[in-house]
N, C-alpha and C positions, 0 to 999 in steps of 0.2 A: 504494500500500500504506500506511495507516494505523502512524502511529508506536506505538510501545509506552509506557505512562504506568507507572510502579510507584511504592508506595508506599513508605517506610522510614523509619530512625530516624538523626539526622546522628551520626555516631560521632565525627568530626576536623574541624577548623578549621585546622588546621596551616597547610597552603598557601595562600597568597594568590589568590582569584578560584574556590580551588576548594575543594567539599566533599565527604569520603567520608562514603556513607550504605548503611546495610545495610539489605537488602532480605530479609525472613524471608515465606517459601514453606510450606504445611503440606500434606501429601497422604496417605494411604493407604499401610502399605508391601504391594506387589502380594499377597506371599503371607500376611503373618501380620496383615497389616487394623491393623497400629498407628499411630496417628496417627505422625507424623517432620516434624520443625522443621528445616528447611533454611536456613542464611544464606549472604546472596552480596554481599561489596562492590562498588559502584561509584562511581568518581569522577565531579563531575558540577559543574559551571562555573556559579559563583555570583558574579555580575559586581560588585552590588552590596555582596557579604559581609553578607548580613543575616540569617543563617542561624546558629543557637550548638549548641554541643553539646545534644543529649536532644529537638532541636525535631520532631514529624512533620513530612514534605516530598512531596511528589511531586515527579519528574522523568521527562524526557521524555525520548526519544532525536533525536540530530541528527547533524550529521557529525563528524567527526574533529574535535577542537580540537587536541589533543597526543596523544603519547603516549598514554597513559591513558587522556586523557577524551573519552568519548563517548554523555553525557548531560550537560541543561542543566537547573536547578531550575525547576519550574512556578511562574511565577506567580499566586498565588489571591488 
């Protein structure tokens, strides 16, 4: 099965090795046809810390690391 890639925007740098980045969805709503902006964070393991607040990112999904994280930043 193919891993999942998503795009986002890195929100925190906070924790070391790791980055939250939010991931904005846009769809249809079923009945009244309005566009709807969805955001969803994910924590996601950034080994090197090269990643700063506002930067676009993709990441990957992998196994468990912690708690939290289970996604890793795409290398591009």
């Amino acid at each position: 099965m193919p891993k999942r890639i998503l795009q986002g925007t890195v929100t925190s740098t906070a924790n070391t090795q790791t980055v939250t980045v939010a991931v904005e969805r846009r769809f249809l709503h079923p009945m009244y046809k309005k566009p709807i902006r969805s955001t969803k964070k994910y924590r996601a393991h950034d080994e090197a810390e090269t990643f700063n607040v506002g930067d676009k990112i993709r990441i990957v999904e992998c196994a468990p690391i912690s708690k939290t994280k289970r996604w890793t930043v795409l290398a591009d």
